[in-house]
N, C-alpha and C positions, 0 to 999 in steps of 0.2 A: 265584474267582467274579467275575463281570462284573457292573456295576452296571446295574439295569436302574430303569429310573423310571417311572409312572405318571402321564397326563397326565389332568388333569377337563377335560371340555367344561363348560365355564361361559358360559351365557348371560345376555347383559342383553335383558328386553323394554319395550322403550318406547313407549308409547302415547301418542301425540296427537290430539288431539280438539277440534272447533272447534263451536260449534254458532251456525250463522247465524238470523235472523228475520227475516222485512220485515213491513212494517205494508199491511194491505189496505187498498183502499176511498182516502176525501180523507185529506186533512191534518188532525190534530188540532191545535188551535192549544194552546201551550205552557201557556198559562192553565187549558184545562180539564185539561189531563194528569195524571193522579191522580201527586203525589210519588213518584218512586222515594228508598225506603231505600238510605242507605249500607252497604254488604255489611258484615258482619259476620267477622270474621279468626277462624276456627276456633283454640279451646283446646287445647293437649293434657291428655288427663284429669290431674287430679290424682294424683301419683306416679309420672308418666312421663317420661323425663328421654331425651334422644338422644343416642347412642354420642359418644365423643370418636371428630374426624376424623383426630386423628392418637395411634399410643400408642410407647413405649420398650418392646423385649422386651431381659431382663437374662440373658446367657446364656454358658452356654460356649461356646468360639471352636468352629468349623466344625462346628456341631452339628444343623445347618438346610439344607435347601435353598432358598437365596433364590428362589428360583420360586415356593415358596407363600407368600411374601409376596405377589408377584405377583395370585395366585389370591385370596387371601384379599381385599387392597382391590380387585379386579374385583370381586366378589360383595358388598361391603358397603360399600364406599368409603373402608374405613379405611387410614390408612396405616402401616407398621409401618418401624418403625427399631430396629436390631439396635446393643447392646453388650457387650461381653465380661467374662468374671471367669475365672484362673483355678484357684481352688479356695473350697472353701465360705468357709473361713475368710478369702480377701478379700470374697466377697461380705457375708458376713457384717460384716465390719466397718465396709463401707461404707455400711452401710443402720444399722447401729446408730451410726455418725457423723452421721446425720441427712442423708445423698443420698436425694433423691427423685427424682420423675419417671417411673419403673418402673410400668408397669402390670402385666406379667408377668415372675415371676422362675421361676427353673430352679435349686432347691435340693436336694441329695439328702437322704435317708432322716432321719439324727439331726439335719442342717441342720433339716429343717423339726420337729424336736420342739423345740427350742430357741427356734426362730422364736414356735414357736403359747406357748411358756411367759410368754414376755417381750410377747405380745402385738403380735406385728409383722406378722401377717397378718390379714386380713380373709374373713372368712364367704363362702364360694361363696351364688351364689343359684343352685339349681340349678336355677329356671325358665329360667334362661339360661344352659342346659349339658345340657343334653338327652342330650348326645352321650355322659355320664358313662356312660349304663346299655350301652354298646358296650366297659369295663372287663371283662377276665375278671374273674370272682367274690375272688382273692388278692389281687387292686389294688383293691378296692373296700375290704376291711376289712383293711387294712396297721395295724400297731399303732401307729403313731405318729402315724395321722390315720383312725380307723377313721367310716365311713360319708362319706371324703371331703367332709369340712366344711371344712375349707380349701384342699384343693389337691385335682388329679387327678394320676396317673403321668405320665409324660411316655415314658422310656422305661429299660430296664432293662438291666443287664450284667454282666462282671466285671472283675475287675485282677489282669493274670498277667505275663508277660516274653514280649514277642515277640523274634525273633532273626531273622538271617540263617540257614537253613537253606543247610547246604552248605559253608558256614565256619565252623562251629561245632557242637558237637554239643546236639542237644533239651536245653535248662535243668531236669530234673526234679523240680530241690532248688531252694531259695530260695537255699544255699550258694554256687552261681555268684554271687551281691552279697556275701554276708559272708563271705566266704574266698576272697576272689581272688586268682586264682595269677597270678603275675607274667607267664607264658610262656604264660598263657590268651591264647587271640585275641583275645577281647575285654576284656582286660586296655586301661585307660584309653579304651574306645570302649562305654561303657556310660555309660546315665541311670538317675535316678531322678525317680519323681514329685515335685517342689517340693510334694509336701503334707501336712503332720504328719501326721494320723490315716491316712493311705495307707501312708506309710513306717514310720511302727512296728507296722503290722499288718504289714506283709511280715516284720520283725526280730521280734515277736511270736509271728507265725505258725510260720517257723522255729522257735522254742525250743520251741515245743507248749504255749505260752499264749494264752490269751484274750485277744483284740484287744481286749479293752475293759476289761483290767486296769486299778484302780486302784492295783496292789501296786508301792509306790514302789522296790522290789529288783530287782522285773519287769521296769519301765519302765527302771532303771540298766542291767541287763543286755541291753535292745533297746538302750540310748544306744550302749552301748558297742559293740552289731554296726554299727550303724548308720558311727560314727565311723571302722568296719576299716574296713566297706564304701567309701570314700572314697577310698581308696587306688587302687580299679579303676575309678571313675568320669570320667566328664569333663566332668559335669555332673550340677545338678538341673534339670528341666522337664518342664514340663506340658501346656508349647502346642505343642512343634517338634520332639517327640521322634520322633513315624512318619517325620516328613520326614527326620529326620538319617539313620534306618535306611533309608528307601527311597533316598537317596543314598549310600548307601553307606560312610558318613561314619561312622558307628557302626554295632554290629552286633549290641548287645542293647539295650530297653530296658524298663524296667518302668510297664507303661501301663494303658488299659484296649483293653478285645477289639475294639471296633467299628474304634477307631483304626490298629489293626492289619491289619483285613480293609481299610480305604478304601485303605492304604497300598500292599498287594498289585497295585494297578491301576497304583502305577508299578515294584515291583518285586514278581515273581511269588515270589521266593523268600521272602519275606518268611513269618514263622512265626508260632502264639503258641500258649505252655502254660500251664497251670495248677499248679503246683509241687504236687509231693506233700501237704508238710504244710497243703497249703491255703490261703487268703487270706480275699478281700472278693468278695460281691456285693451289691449296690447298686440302687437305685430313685432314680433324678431324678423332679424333680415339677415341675407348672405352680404357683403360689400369685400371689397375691396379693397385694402390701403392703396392710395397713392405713393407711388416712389419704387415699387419695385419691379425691377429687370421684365424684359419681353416675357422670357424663359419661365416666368414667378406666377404672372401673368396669366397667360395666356394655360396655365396649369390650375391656377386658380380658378379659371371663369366654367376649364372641364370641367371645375368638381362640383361647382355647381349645377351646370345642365347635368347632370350626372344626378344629383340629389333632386331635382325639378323633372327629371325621369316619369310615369306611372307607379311604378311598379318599387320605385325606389324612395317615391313618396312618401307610399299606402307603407309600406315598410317601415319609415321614421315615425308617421303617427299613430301605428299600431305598435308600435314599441315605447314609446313616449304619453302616447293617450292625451296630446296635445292635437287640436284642428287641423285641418291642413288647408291651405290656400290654394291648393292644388286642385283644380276641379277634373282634371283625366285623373288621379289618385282617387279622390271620393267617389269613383264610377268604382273602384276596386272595394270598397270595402264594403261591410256588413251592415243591414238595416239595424240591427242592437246598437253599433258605433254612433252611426248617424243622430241615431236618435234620442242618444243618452245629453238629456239637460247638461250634464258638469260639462260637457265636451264642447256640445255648442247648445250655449243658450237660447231659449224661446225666445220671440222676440219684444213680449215684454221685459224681460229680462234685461236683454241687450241695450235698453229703452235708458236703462237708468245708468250705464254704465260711462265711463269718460277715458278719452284716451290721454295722456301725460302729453303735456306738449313741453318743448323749449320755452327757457324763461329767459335768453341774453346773461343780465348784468345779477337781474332775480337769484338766479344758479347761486350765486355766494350769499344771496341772503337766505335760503332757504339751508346751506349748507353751513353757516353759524350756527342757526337752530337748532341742528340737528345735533352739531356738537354738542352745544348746551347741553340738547334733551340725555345724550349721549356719556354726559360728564357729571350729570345731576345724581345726587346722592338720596 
């Protein structure tokens, strides 16, 4: 599939306006001239505050088309500056280390249930977000933020193994990572995701447990696929794994879908499945940190309805080749999009799929593990 993008005509009108006077008739002399009042400098009413000129968006790496940066401070004059994370659990750490600055952050699904517990986001005002009611009806009442009081979707997918198609044969099993054959192709030209809760749902998924076990036997017996799995890899990553397979550098990796369709634009062979025994789909979302200024705010919540747009939607997921939540967006795009399985899956498909929840106190033990898996030789 070829990328195709959508541009907005955005217009600036400016009006200027002069209005001249002369005085009829003689001269008044200055003595009789009834005093003119000193003008008066207009208020803004009470509770009205003006957008910050400039904000920080807290995001995964190439998950944006910087053009509607562009678009956006045309239309409002704000400016936006893009930083990276990536996986929850750096963002997350970073913001409970006390980094601010972030006007808009991009947390997925249990990300932001953790986020709203501890208090770390701040209330949409949805008088400045209008753009919310263009959500299909399932992103509006998500369980972990239902009537979007904190955040709006952002956009949605899953995490399967893309391959070289042609050098290898379709990954059906999650097995192609934990039992790698030495004489496999992609025997040491394999990744994985750098991100606990991703990787031991793949090793999870495989055994035909619940990605959101707390059963500390469970968890031993992902450690321990995880740790084989090691053997056939040649790395963890998160940010460069499309690019190593479109180079040709590697020739499996386990990612998420959209990254693998962008990839295809530099090599066509480029593939992605969804393993039998199933995995992860996911919801990213726009939020909010709590704590910052009216001004921060209320700039923030623009760039959202801004992004929750039509038009500005169909734009992020035909640039990204991730779903969109968006259903005035999906009225924009192409029946090939629509219909393309990576994009959005059949709904057998979807059948097998699980969303990552919050685990409370679990989070550290699944994050020992990982170390382990992580430090293992």
């Amino acid at each position: 599939m070829k990328k195709n993008k959508l541009f907005l005509a955005l217009g600036l009108l400016v009006v200027l306006s002069m209005i001249l006077s002369a005085c009829g008739g003689g001269t008044t002399p200055a003595e009789e001239a009834p005093a003119e009042e000193a003008p008066v400098a207009e208020e803004m009413p009470a509770g009205e505050v003006e957008p910050a000129k400039e904000i920080v968006f807290y995001n995964w790496s190439e998950y944006i088309d910087s053009e509607i940066y562009a678009l956006f401070e045309a239309e409002t004059g704000i400016k936006v500056i893009e930083d990276n994370f990536s996986s929850n659990e750096e963002m997350l750490a970073k913001l409970q280390g006390g980094a601010s600055g972030y006007a808009v952050i991009v947390p997925s699904d249990y990300t932001v249930s953790i986020m709203i517990a501890e208090g770390m986001l701040a209330e949409l005002n949805h008088d400045n977000v209008l753009n919310l009611a263009n959500l299909s009806d399932q992103f509006k009442n998500v369980p972990y933020d239902t009537g979007n009081v904190y955040c709006a979707a952002y956009q949605w997918g899953t995490t399967g193994i893309g391959y070289i198609d042609g050098e290898m044969e379709e990954p059906t099993s999650w097995a192609v990572l934990f039992e790698p054959a030495e004489d496999g192709a992609a025997f040491g030209r394999t990744t994985m995701l750098d991100d606990v809760r991703e990787s031991f749902a793949a090793a999870l998924a495989y055994l035909g447990y619940d990605i959101n076990t707390t059963d500390e036997a469970q968890l031993e017996e992902a450690k321990t696929l995880l740790i084989q799995a090691k053997a056939g890899l040649s790395g963890y990553d998160s940010d460069t794994y499309e690019d190593l397979l479109a180079s040709g550098e590697n020739l499996m990796a386990h990612g998420w879908n959209g990254d693998f369709l962008v990839a295809q634009e530099e090599n066509e062979n480029i593939a992605y499945a969804i393993p039998e025994e199933g995995g992860v789909v996911w919801v990213d979302n726009m939020c909010i940190p709590a704590g910052l200024s009216p001004e921060e705010q209320l700039a923030g919540e623009m760039f959202i309805d801004f992004i929750l747009s039509p038009e500005i939607g169909a734009m992020l997921s035909e640039w990204n080749y991730y779903a969109s939540p968006n259903a005035a967006s999906e009225e924009l795009f192409d029946e090939e999009f629509l219909s393309d399985p990576t994009v959005y899956p059949p709904a057998e498909v979807l059948e097998k799929l699980q969303y990552i929840e919050p685990l409370g106190e679990a989070e550290s033990l699944y994050q020992r593990m990982w170390d382990e898996v992580k430090s293992a030789q």
